[in-house]
C-alpha angles and dihedrals in degrees: 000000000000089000096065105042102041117065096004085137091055093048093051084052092052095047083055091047086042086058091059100067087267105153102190100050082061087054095048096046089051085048088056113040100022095087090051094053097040090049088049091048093047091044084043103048106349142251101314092059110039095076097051081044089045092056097043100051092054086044090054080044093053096038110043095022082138082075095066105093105184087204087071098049151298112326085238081062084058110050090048089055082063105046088045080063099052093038090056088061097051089055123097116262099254072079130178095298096054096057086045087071085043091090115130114076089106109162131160112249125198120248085239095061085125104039110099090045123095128236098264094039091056098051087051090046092048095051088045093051090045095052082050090068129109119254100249090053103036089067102053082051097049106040087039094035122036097011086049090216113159119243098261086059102048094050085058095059096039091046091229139112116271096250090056084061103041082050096054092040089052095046088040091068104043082053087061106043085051080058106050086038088061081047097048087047086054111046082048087053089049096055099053096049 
């Protein structure tokens, strides 16, 4: 994510100048993050609710600035620590701890799930697959995935150990290879009847 590894120094700068009363520094750090979070909060809990994540994450920022510690991480780590907060709430209450005890629906899915799908249904299919998932999952996916972020990263925002995420990113995506083959099965079954 070229956002949060490039200029990290300069956005800790502008959360200093920011609590200081600097308006501007506040505006360029929303100019900078604000399409990352709201991306994360639609891909989280969809479109009725990123806005209302995106404003409160840049309301907790100007507000408790005071909070981001650089020495912690890239203010970008921390933004998405927030929205991961505010995300959590708008979930429903079966939550990300319960689908973490949801494991075994282990099948074997075949390497050419996604063969007889075109290009743009594919890309429906896998967005719809991905918003199926189960919170817990959904987030490593999202944030490792689309969001490209690097392990390390991703276990900061989501306040767990590496391998936690490595492991729900690997059973994540079997999830949703078993899902897109179901879809795969269907859409076969469709066109022969």
């Amino acid at each position: 994510m070229k956002a949060m590894t490039s200029g990290a120094g300069d956005d800790a700068r502008l959360v200093r100048r920011m609590r200081r009363g600097d308006e501007a520094a506040f505006a360029t750090l929303f100019a900078a993050h604000h399409a990352a979070i709201h991306r994360y909060a639609l891909q989280m809990c969809g479109l009725a609710a990123a806005d209302d994540v995106v404003q409160e994450v840049f309301l907790a920022l100007l507000r408790q600035s005071h909070r981001y510690d650089p020495a912690r991480g890239a203010v970008l780590t921390y933004l998405y620590g927030i929205a991961r907060h505010h995300v959590l709430k708008r979930l429903p209450a079966s939550g990300v701890e319960s689908a973490l005890d949801d494991d075994d629906h282990r099948t074997a899915v075949p390497a050419t799930a996604l063969d007889d799908l075109s290009r743009g249904e594919t890309v429906d299919r896998v967005r719809q697959a991905v918003q199926s998932l189960p919170p817990a999952y959904r987030e490593v996916v999202v944030l490792c995935e689309l969001h490209e972020m690097d392990y390390e990263t991703a276990a900061s925002i989501l306040e767990c150990p590496i391998g936690t995420v490595r492991s729900r990113l690997h059973r994540a995506r079997r999830l949703l290879m078993t899902k897109l083959a179901a879809v795969q099965r269907a859409l076969v079954g469709e066109s022969r009847g």
